[in-house]
VOPAGU-2260 file (C-alpha; in pm, 1 decimal, decimal comma):
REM VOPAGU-2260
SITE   aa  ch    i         X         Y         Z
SITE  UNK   A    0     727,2    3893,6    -203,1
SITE  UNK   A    1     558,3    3548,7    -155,8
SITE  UNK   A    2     741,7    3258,4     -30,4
SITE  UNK   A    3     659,8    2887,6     -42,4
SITE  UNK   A    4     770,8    2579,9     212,1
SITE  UNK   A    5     782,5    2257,8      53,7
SITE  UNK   A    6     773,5    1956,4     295,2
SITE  UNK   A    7     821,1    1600,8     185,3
SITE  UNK   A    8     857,4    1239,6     376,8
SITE  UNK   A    9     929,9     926,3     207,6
SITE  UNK   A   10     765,5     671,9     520,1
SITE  UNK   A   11     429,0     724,6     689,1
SITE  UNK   A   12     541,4     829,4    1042,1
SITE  UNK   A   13     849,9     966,2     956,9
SITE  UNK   A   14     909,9    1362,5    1001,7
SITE  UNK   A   15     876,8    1595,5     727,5
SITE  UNK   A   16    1204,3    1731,9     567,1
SITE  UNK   A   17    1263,3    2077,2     466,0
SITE  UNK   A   18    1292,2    2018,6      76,5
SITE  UNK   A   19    1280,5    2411,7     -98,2
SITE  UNK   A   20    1188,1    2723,6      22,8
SITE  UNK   A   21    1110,3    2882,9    -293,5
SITE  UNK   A   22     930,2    3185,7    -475,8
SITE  UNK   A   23     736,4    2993,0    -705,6
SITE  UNK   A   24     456,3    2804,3    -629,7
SITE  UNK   A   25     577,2    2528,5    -861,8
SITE  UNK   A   26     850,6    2357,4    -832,5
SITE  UNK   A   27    1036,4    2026,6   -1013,5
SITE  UNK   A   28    1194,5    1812,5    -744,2
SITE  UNK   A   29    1483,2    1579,2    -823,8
SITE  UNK   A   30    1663,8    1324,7    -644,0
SITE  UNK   A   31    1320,9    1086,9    -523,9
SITE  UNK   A   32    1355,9     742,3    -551,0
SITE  UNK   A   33    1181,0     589,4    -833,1
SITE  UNK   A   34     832,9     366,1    -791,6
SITE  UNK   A   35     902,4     496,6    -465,4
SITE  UNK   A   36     573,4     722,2    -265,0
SITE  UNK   A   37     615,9    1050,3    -144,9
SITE  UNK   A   38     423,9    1294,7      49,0
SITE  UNK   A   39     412,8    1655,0       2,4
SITE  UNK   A   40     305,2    1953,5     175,3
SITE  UNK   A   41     332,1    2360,2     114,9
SITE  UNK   A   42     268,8    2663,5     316,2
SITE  UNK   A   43     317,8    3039,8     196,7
SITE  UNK   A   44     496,7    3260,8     401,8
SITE  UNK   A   45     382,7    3627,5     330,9
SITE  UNK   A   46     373,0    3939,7     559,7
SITE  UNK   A   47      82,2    3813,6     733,7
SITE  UNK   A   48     320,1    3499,7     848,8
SITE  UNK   A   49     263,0    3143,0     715,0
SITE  UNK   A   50     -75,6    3017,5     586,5
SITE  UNK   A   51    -161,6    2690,6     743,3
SITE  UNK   A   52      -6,3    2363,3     567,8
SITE  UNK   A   53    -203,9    2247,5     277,3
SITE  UNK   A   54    -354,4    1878,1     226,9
SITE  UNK   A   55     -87,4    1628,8     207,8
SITE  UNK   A   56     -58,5    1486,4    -146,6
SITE  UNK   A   57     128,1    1164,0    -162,8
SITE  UNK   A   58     279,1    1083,1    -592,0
SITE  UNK   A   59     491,9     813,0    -705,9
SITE  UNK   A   60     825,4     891,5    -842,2
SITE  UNK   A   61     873,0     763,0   -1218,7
């Protein structure tokens, strides 16, 4: 079984939280701040170990 490490930080230069380690490789986050940016970042975590972190992608809350 595949799992998936969703980081997230709401200020440039802050650290990255811990948001869901999940199954899925989607996921529906609640409680961001609205018009506010975030960036995100996944790994998966397999029996090889973690894959490196993916490209950070920054989206606007609605």
């Amino acid at each position: 079984m595949h799992m998936y490490d969703c980081k997230l930080h709401h200020e440039a230069n802050q650290p990255w939280l811990q948001k869901k380690l999940r199954t899925k490789s989607r996921e529906e986050l609640s409680g961001l701040i609205s018009g506010k940016n975030d960036a995100f970042r996944m790994a998966a975590i397999g029996a090889a170990g973690q894959s490196p972190w993916s490209d950070e992608t920054v989206c606007m809350a609605p």
